[in-house]
C-alpha positions in Angstrom: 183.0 -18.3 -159.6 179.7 -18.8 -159.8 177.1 -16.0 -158.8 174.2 -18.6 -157.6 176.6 -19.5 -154.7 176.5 -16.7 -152.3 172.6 -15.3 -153.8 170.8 -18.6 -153.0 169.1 -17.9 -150.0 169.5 -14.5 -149.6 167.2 -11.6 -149.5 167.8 -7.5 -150.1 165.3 -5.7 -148.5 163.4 -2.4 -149.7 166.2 -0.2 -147.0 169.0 -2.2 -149.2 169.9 -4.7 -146.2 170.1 -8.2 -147.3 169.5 -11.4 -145.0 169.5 -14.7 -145.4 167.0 -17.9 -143.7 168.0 -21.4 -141.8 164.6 -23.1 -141.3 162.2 -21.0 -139.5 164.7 -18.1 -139.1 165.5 -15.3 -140.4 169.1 -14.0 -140.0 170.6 -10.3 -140.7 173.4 -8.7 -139.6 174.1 -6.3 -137.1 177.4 -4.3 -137.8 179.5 -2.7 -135.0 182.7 -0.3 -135.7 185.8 0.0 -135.1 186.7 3.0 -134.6 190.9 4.3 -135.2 191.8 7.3 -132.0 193.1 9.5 -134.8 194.2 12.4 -132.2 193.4 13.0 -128.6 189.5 12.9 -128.6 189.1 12.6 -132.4 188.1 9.2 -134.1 187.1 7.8 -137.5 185.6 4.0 -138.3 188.5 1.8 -139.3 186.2 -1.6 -139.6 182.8 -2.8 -139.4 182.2 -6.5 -137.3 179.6 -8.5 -139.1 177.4 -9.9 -136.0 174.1 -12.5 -136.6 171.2 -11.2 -135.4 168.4 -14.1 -135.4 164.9 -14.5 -135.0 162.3 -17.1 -135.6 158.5 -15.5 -135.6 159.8 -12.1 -134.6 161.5 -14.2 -131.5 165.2 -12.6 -131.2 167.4 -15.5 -130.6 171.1 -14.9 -129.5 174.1 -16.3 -131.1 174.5 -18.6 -128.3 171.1 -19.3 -128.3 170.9 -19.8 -132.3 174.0 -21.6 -132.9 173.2 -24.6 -130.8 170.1 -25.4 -133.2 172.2 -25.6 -136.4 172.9 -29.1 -137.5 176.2 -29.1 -137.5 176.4 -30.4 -141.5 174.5 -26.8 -141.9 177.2 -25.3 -140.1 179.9 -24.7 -143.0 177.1 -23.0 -145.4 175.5 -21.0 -142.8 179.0 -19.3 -142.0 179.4 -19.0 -145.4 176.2 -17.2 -145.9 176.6 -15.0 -142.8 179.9 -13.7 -144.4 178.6 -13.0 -148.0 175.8 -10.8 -146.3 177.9 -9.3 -143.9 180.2 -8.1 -146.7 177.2 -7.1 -149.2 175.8 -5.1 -145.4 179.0 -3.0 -145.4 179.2 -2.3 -148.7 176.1 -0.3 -149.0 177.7 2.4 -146.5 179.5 3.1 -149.2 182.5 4.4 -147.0 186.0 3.8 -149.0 188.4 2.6 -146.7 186.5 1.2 -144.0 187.3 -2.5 -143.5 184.9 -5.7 -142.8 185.5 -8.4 -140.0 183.8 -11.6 -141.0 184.7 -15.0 -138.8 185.8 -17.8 -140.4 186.3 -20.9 -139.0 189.3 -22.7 -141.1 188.1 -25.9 -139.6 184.8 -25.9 -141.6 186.2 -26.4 -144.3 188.7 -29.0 -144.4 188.7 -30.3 -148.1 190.8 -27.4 -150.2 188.2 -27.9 -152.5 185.8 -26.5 -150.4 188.3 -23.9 -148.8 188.6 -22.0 -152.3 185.1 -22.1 -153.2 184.7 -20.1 -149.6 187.9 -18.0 -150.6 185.9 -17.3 -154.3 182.4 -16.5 -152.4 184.2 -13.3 -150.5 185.9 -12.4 -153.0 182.6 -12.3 -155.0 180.9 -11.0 -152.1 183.5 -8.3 -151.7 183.2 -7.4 -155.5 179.2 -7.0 -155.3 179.8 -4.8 -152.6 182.9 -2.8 -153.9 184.9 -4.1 -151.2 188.6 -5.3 -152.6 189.9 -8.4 -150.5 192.7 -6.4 -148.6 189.4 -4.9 -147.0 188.0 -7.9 -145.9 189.8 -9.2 -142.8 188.9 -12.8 -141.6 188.4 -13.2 -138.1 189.7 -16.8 -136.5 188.7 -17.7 -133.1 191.7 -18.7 -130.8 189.3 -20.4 -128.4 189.0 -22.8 -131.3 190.9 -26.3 -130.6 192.3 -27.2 -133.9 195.5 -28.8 -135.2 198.1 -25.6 -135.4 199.8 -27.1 -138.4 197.2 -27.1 -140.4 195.3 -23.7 -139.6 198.5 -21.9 -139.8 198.5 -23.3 -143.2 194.6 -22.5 -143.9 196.4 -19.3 -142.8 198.6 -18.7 -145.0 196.3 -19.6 -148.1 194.1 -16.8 -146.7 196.7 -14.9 -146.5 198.0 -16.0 -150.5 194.1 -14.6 -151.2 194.2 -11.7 -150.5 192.5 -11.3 -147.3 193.7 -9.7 -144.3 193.8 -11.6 -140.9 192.7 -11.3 -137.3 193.0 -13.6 -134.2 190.1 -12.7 -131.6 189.7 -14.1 -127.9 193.2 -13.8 -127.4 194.6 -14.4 -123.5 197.5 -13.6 -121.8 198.9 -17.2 -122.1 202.4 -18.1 -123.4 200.4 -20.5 -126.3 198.5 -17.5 -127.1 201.6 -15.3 -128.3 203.3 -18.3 -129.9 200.6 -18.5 -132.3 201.0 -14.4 -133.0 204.4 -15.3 -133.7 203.5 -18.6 -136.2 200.5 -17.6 -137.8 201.6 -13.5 -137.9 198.2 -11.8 -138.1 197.5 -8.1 -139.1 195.3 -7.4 -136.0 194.5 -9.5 -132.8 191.5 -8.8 -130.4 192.0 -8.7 -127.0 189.5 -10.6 -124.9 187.0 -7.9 -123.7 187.0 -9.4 -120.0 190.2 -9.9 -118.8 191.2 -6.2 -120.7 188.8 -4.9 -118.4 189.8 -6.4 -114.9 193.3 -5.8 -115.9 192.7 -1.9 -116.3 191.6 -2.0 -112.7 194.9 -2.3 -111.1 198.5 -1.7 -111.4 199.4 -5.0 -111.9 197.0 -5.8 -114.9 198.1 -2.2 -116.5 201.3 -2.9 -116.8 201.4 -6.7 -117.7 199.0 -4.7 -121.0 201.3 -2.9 -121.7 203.8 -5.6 -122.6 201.4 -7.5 -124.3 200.3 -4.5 -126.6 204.0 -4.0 -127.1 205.1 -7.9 -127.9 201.8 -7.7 -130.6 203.3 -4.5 -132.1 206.6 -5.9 -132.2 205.7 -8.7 -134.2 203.7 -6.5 -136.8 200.3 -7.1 -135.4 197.8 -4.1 -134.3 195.9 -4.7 -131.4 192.3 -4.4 -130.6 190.5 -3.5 -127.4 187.1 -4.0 -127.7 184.0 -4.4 -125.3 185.0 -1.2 -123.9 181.8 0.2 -121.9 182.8 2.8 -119.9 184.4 6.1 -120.9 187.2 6.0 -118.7 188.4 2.5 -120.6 188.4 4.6 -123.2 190.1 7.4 -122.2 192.7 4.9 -120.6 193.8 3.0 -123.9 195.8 6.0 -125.2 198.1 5.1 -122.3 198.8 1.4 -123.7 199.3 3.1 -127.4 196.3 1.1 -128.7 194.4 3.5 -131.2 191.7 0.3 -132.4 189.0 0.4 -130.3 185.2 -1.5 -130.5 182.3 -1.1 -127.4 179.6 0.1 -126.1 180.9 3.2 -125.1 181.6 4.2 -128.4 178.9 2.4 -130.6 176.6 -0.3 -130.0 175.5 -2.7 -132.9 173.0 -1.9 -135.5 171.1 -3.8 -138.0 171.9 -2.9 -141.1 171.8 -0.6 -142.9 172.3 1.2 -139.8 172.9 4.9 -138.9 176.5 4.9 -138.8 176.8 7.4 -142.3 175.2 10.1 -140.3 176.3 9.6 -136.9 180.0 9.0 -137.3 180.1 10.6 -141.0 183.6 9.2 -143.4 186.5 11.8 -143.0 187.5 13.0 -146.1 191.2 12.5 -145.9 192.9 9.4 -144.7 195.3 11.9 -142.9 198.3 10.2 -140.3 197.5 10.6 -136.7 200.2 12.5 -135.2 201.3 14.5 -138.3 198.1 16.2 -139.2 196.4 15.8 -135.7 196.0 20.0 -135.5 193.7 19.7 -139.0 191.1 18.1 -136.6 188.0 19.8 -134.9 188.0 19.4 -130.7 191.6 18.2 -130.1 192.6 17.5 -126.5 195.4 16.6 -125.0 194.9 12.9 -123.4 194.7 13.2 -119.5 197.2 11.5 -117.3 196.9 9.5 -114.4 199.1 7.8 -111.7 198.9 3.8 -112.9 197.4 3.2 -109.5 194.7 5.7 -109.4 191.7 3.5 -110.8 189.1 4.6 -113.2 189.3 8.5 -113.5 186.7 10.3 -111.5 183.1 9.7 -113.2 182.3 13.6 -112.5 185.2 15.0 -114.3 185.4 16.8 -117.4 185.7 14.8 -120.7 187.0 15.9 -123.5 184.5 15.9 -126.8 185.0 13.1 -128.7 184.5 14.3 -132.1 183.5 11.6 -135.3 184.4 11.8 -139.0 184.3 15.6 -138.9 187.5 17.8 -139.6 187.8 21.4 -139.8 188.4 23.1 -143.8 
């Protein structure tokens, strides 16, 4: 490994964030959890999603916005840069099991050469920020076109690494399960839209259902993110899906972010069910008919309670 290879380029700031550059902008990251339903209305951060935030002249540029400006040649190094600093960003939470999402795009990178000099920067990246692989989970796009040979392959030498992995934009197609089944990820997220409209009806609840239960049969946790309302939140204990990213639990933040004192590490990795009644503000989920709709806006929620336990 050499060190040069993920430092080039990048910048730690007096708060202990680092960025990076690409031509006139400057990039950071923005780091959203994921938080774990421990028990009823109790939660802890399981991950942290490494999000670009860009701006060129104090001009905030979105991903789609900044993305279409790279030249596509750029493209391999400026993922690869985005990663290292995304890792380095977690790290100096200093939280000991929390996990980091970083994309990767197999496709980048099609010379193996290439692939393990990426597969040596997060590592390094990982061991700057005291992050061991198994912590670092590599998020693939299944939007992406690419040959399925040959990224279940990419796959499994991710896999052979070290590194945990994670399918995001997944649909309700029959090609979408097939590749849980063939490329056997440790976590898939479920696309944010369609999760939504689907909680709406009857229909859509229960076709979630058996999806959640096809990914859990296969070994795969799933994730519900883009949750923005409380009662989608309330709702997913119903589908058995404890992982859980939006607005209505946290928004992102630039790092190094507020998370540490907001939503404070608990001190024991205790097992949901077993130790739930060790847990401060405890309540048992509500239940509604399946055709019933969201719950009621003006009824009373249980408090959610963060990182915090009792003793």
């Amino acid at each position: 490994m050499h060190t040069h290879s993920i430092y080039n380029n990048m910048v730690r700031g007096d708060d202990g964030a680092w960025s990076t550059a690409y031509g006139p902008f400057v990039l950071k990251s923005a780091l959203q959890p994921v938080f774990r339903r421990l028990s009823g209305s109790v939660f802890d951060i399981h991950s942290f999603q490494g999000l670009v935030r860009a701006d060129r002249n104090g001009e905030p540029f979105t991903p789609a916005q900044f993305f279409p400006l790279v030249d596509p040649a750029d493209l391999p190094e400026i993922e690869s840069l985005l990663r290292s600093i995304h890792i380095l960003n977690t790290g100096i939470l200093h939280r000991s099991r929390a996990l980091a999402f970083v994309s990767f795009s197999p496709s980048l990178y099609p010379d193996p050469a290439r692939l393990r000099l990426e597969f040596d920067r997060i590592r390094l990246a990982g061991h700057e920020a005291g992050i061991e692989p198994r912590r670092i989970i590599c998020d693939i796009s299944g939007a992406i076109a690419v040959d399925p040979d040959e990224l279940a392959r990419n796959v499994e030498r991710l896999r052979e690494a070290g590194f945990r992995i994670s399918l995001s934009d997944y649909g309700a197609g029959d090609t979408d399960m097939e590749r849980v089944r063939t490329l056997r990820p440790d976590f898939v997220r479920l696309d944010g839209d369609w999760v939504r409209d689907y909680m709406h009806n009857a229909a859509g609840f229960a076709l979630l259902k058996v999806i959640v239960r096809q990914l859990s049969d296969t070994g795969t946790e799933t994730i519900f993110e883009r949750l923005e309302e409380t009662w989608q939140v309330d709702l997913c204990q119903e589908f058995g899906v404890s992982l859980l990213q939006g607005y209505a639990l946290a928004r992102p933040e630039i790092a190094p972010t507020s998370f540490n004192e907001r939503f404070p590490e608990m001190l024991l990795p205790l097992a949901p069910e077993r130790k739930a009644t060790a847990f401060a503000g405890v309540t048992a989920p509500e239940t509604r008919p399946l055709d019933s709709g969201p719950p009621d806006s003006t009824r009373p929620r249980p408090t959610r309670v963060f990182g915090k336990r009792l003793g």
